[in-house]
N, C-alpha and C positions, 0 to 999 in steps of 0.2 A: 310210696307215691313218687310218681319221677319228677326232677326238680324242671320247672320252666326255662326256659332257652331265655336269657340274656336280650333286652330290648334293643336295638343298635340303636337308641335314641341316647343311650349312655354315652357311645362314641362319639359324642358331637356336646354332651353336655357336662356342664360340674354341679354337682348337690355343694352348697355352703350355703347354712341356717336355713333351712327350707326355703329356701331359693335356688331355681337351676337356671344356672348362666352357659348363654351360645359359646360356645369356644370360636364361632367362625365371626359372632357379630357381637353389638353391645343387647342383646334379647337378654330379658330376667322375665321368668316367673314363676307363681308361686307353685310349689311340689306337693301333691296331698295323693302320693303314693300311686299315680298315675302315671302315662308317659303318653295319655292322649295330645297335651298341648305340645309338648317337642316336637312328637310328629306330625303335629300341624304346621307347625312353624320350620323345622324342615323339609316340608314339601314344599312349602308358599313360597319361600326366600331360598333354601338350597338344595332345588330338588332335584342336583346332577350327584347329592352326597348319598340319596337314596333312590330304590326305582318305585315307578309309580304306584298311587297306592299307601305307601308308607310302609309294603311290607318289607323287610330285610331279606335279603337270597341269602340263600345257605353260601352260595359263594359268590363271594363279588366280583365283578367284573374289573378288567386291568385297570380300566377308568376309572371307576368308584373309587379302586383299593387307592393309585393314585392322588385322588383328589383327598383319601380320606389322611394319606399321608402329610402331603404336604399344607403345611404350616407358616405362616408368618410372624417367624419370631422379633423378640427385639433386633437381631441383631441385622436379618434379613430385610427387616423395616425401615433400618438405617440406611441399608443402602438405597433400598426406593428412596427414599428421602431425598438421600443425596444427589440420584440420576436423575429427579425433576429439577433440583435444581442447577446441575449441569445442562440439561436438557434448556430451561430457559437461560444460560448464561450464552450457549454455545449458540440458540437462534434469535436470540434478543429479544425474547418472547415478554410480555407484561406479566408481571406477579401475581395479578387478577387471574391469570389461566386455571391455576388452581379451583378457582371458584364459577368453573364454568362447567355446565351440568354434564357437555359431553364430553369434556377431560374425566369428570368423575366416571362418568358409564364407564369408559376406556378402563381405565384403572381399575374398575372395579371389573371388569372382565377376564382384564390380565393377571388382577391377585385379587380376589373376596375376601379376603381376612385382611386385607391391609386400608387402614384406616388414615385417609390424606391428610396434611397439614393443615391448619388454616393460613388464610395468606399472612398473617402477621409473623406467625412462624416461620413459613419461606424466607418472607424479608429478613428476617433477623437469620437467617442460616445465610443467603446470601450475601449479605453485610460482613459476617465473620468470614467466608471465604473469600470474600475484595483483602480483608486487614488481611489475613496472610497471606495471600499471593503479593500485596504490598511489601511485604515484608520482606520477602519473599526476592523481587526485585531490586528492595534495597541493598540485601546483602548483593546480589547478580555485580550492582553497580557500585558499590565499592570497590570491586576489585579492578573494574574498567581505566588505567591510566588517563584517557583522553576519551569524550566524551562529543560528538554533536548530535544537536539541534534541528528540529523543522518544524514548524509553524505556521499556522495557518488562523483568519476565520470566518466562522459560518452563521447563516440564519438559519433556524428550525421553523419550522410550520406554525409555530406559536407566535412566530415575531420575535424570540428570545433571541438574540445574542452570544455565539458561545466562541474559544478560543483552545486550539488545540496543541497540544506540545508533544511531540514524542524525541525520541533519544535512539541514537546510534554508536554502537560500540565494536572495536574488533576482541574476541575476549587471547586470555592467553595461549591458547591451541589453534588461533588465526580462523575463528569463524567469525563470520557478521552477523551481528547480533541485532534487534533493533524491538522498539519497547512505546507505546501510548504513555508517557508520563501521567497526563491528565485533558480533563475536556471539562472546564469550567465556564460558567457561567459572565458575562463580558457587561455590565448595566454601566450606561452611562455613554460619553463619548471617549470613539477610540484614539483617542490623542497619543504620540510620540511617546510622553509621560506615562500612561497607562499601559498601553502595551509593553515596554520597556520594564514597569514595577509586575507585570506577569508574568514576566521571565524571570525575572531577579528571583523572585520569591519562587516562582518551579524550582530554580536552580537550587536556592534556598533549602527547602523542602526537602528535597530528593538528595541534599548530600554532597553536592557537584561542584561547590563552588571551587574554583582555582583548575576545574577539570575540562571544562568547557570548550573546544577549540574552535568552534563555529555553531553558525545559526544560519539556515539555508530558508530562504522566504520569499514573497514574491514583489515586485516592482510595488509595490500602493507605496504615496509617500509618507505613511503615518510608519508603516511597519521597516521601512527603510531606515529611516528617520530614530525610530525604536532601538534599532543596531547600530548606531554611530559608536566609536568610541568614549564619546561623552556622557551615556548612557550604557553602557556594558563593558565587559572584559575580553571579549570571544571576537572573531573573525567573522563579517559581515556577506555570507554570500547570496545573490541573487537564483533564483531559482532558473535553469539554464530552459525549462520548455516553458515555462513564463514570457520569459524573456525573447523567446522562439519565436512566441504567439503572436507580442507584440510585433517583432519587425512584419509576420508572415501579415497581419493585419494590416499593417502597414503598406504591404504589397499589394495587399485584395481594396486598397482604398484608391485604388487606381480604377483600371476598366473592369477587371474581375469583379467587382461589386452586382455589378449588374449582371453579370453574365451568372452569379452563385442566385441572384435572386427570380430571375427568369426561369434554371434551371429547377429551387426549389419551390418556385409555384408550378414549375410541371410535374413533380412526383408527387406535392401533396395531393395533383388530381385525381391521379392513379391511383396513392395510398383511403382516397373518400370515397372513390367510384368501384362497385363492387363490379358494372359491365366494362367497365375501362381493365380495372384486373382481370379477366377471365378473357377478355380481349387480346389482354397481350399475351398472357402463358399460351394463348392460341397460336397466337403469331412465333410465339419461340418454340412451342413445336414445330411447326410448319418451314422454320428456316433453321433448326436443326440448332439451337442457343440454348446455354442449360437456362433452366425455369429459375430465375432470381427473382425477387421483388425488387421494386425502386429502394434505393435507402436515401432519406431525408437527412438534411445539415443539422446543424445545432449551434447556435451560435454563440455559445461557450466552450464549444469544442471545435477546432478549426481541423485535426482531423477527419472530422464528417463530413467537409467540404471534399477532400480527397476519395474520399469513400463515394458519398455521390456522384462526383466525377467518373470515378471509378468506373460503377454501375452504367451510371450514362452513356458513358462510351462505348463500354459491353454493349449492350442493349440498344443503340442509335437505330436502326432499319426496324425492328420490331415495335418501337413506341413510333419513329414517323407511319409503320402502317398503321397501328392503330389512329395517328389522328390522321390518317386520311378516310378511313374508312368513318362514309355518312352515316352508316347503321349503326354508328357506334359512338361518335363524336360528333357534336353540331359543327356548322361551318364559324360558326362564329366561337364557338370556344374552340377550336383549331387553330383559327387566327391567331387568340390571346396564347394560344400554349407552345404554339412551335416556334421552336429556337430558332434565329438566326442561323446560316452555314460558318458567319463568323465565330459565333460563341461553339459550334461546334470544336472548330478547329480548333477553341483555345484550349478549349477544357481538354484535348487530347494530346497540346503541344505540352500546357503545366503538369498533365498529369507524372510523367516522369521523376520530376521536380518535388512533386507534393507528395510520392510515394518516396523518395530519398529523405525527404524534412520528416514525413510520419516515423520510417525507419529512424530517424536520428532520436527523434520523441522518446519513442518506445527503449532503447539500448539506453538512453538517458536516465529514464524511469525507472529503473531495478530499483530494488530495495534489498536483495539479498545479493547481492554483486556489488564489487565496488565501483563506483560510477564516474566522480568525480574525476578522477586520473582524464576520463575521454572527453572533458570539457573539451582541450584548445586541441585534440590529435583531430576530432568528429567536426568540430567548426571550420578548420584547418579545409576538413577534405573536402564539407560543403560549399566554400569557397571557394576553393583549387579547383573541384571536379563538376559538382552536381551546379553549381551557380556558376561555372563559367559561360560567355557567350560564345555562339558556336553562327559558323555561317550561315545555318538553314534555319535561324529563329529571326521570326516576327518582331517587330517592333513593340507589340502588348506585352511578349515575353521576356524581352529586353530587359524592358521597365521593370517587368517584376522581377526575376535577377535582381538587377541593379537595387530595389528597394530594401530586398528582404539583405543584400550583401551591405547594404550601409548601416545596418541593425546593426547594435553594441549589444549582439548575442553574449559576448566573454569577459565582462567588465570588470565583472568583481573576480569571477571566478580564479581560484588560490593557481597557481603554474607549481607550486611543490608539490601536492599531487602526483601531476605527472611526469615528475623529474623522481618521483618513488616508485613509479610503476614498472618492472623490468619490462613492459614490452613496450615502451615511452622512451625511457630513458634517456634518448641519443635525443631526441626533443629535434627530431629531422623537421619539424615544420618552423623551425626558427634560424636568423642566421646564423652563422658563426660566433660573430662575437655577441650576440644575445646568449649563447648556448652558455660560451665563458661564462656570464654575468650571471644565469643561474643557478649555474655549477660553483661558482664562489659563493653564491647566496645558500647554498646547501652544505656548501663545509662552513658557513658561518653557526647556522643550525645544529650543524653534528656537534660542535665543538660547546654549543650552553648546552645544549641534551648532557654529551659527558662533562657536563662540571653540575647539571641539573640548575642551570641558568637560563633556562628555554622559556622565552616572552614569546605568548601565543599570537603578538600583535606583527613578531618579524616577517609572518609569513605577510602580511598584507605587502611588506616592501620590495616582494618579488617581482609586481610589475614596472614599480618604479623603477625598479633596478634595468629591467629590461629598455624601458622608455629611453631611460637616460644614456643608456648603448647607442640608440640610434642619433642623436644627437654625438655621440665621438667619444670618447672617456680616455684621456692622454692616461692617465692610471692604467686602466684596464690594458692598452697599448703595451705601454712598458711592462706590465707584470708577463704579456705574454711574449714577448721580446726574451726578457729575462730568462723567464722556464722553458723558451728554445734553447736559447745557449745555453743556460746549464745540463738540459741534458743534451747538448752536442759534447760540452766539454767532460760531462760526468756517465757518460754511456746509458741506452735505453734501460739497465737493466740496473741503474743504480735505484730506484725507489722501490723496488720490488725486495732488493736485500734487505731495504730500514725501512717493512710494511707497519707504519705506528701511525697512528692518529687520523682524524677525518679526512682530513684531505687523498693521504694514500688509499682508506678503504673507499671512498668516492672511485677513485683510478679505475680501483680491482672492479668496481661494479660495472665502472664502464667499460670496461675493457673485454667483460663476458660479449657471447653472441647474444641478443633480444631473445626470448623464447615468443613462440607462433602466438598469433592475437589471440588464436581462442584458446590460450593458457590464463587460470584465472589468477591473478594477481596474490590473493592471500596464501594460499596452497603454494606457489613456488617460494616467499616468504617463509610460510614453516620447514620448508626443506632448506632455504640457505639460511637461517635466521645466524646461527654460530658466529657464520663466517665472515656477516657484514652486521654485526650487532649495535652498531651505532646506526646506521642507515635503519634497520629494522625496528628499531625503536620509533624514529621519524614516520617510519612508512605505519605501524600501529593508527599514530595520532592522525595522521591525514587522512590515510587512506577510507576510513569511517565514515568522512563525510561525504553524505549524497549529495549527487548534482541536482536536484531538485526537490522541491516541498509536498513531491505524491504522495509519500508516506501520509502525511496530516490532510490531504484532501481525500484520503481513502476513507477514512476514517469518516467522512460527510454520508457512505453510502451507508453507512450503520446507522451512524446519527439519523436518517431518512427514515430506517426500520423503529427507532425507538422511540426518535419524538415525533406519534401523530397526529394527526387531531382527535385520534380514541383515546389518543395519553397524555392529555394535555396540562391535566395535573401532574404528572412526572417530574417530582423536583429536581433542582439542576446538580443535587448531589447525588441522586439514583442516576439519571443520565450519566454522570462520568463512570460513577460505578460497574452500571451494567456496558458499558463501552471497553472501560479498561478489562472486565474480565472477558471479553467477546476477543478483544484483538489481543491479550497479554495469553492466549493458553498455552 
């Protein structure tokens, strides 16, 4: 008698104690020598592992054989595991995703045998991947000689409170490095006192103390206040497009107020009126203008006053024909919405102006570049060049010049910096004897670096130093009196013979040609670092620190993703968590 062909229902099941268990699902049932219910059961739930029917083909097809192959084993499981939970680390997705019916479909589509976590699971897999990438980091910054700071804080959607710290480092191969320390939770009032004891303890925490060389933050008086000396050990800088904002503010509080609010009650018209839009893309095919939309201001961003200028300007004869056109705009809302020829002309005369301040913004704002260094060269040029007055400007233009140039854009901001940057260097936008004063203030430096005496508070005395130049320094006179004569009397080439100590390798640095501005700072560093190894030591610590506190307000656009009103329970130690691994990958 010829033996029966083999049921395929085998292929998919295991007999143990008369129970046959699904290999693809958690299915059990009882076995009484049949193989009618497998084949129910893989046709209902897996009926791509069989063809219809339930019967088996003598030969299966590439798909079947496929499907019948692969498998989810532990080890394959793992890794799903782990790329959901990269998956929500990398989009800042809520841990609840898990537990949403169409992530399962999904997943169950892309793998049928693999059986999702529960959310409590997630969480704790995420939790252990924060402690080691923490870790992780600690070691990073250890090694980091000098260390700054930026700071910031923000509200969430909750009304909560939170305080952001991240950290800047150049490491030893001359990259810039930069890192979310943390994003805590801020209850209570932000006093001098408090903000000041959330830095201490970051710094605390993470290892840093004595490393510290600055904290870059914005004008509020608590968080000023926060960085004095009398409350930290670090160098207190102002945030340089903060500080920007304020003077350019300061400028628009003149006639420009009026002429930004006329202006953006006329694009809101355009951006609510769907025949006003379709009016104008008319009108700009018709006179041959690319198709733009209006862009609206922000009034937390004073670049989007330049942006809607911008536009404006572009687009001037295409929006007056649409508000003259009656089939399209009433006469009375024509009236309220067309500009003045005066506000025309202004927004076209600042525009120049306001596209040089947004350029300075932006080059200001790197975070992978070093930035600082262009503090006083970038200030420098918008008061020499872009804020000079010119015989063809108006009197409204004047004014703002004039306002935005009385801003103490550079107050705090460190001048060693830029006396480390080889394409600064010669510090051309200072006089003469300013230049001595911070050239002696950088051999003063060199010289505690090699004895490892370097107080991170000397660099604050760089402006002093400079101030007290303009007022006369009979010292500073005679020492350059002095080191005329000697080298008339000891020839140009007597310090080059006895190249030793800071003062000489300062000479040598200066004495190179600058390389071109768009040479990047760290990278010429790794190539001369040998040769000027006290100076490059100097340029490590400073160079690190950013001219402004974008870094920590970036971090708010995440914050936005994670705390929302869907996630409202999000406690504020998941928030740092799922931030730090968002912006630490």
């Amino acid at each position: 008698m010829k033996r029966s062909r083999r049921s395929v229902a085998w292929d998919h099941f295991d007999l143990k104690s008369e129970r046959v268990h699904c290999k693809h699902c958690d299915a059990v049932y009882n076995y009484n020598t049949a193989t009618t219910q497998m084949m129910y059961h893989l046709n209902k739930v897996h009926p791509s592992l069989v063809n219809v029917g339930g019967v088996a083909s003598s030969q299966p097809s590439i798909k079947s054989a496929l499907a019948r192959t692969r498998s989810c084993d532990a080890q394959r499981a793992e890794k799903i595991t782990q790329g959901i939970c990269k998956f929500i680390e990398m989009d800042i997705l809520p841990l609840s995703i898990v537990e949403g019916n169409g992530f399962r479909e999904l997943i169950h589509l892309l793998e049928p045998a693999y059986q999702i976590p529960s959310r409590r699971t997630i969480t704790r897999l995420v939790e252990i991947h924060y402690e080691e990438r923490k870790q992780q980091l600690f070691k990073e910054l250890s090694k980091a000689e000098r260390v700054a700071l930026t700071t910031d804080c923000w509200t969430a959607l909750t009304a909560e409170s939170y305080i952001t710290i991240t950290c800047h480092y150049i490491s030893d191969d001359w990259q810039m490095n930069s890192a979310v320390l943390l994003t805590e939770s801020l209850p209570g009032r932000h006093t001098a006192d408090h903000l000041a004891e959330k830095l201490n303890g970051a710094v605390e925490q993470w290892g840093l103390k004595g490393r510290v060389i600055a904290c870059v933050h914005d004008n509020a008086a608590n968080i000023v206040a926060a960085n004095s000396p009398t409350r930290v050990p670090w160098i207190s800088v102002a945030c340089f497009a903060h500080t920007l904002q304020l003077a350019i503010n300061d400028g628009f509080a003149l006639h420009l107020y009026r002429v930004i609010s006329a202006a953006s009650k006329l694009v809101s018209h355009f951006n609510h009126s769907t025949t006003a839009t379709k009016a104008l893309q008319k009108k700009q095919e018709q006179m041959g203008l690319a198709t733009h939309r209006l862009t609206q201001s922000c009034k937390t961003r004073w670049n989007s006053v330049c942006e809607m200028f911008d536009r404006l300007v572009e687009q001037r004869w295409a929006v007056v024909a649409v508000l003259s056109d009656r089939t399209v705009t009433k006469l009375q809302d024509a009236r309220i919405l067309e500009l003045k020829d005066e506000y025309w002309q202004l927004m076209e005369d600042t525009q120049p102006v306001l596209l040089a301040l947004k350029c300075a913004t932006t080059v200001m704002s790197a975070e992978k570049d070093v930035s600082i260094s262009n503090t006083y060269p970038v200030t420098f040029g918008l008061i020499n060049i872009h804020l000079m007055r010119s015989e063809g400007d108006g009197p409204r233009l004047i004014e703002f010049k004039t306002k935005i140039e009385s801003g103490e854009i550079v107050s705090f901001a460190p001048m060693i910096s830029s006396m480390l940057d080889p394409r600064h260097k010669h510090l051309g936008f200072l006089t003469p004897t300013q230049r001595l004063a911070a050239n002696v203030k950088l051999v003063e430096l060199g010289e505690a670096v090699g004895t490892d005496r370097a107080d991170i508070q000397q660099a604050g005395g760089v402006e002093a130093a400079l101030s007290d130049t303009d007022e006369g320094s009979e010292n500073t006179v005679v020492a350059t009196s002095q080191s005329s004569a000697m080298a008339q009397l000891l020839g140009d080439h007597y310090t080059t013979q006895c190249e030793a100590g800071s003062e000489a390798e300062l000479q040598n640095f200066l004495r190179e040609t600058p390389p071109p501005l768009n040479c990047t700072p760290t990278d010429w560093w790794k190539v001369n670092e040998t040769r000027f190894p006290g100076l490059a030591k100097l340029a490590r610590r400073y160079l690190c620190i950013p001219a402004t506190s974008v870094p920590s307000e970036r971090v708010f656009s995440a914050a936005g993703l994670t705390v929302t009103r869907l996630r409202s329970r999000l406690t504020p130690d998941h928030v740092n968590m799922l931030i730090f691994l968002n912006k630490n990958q």
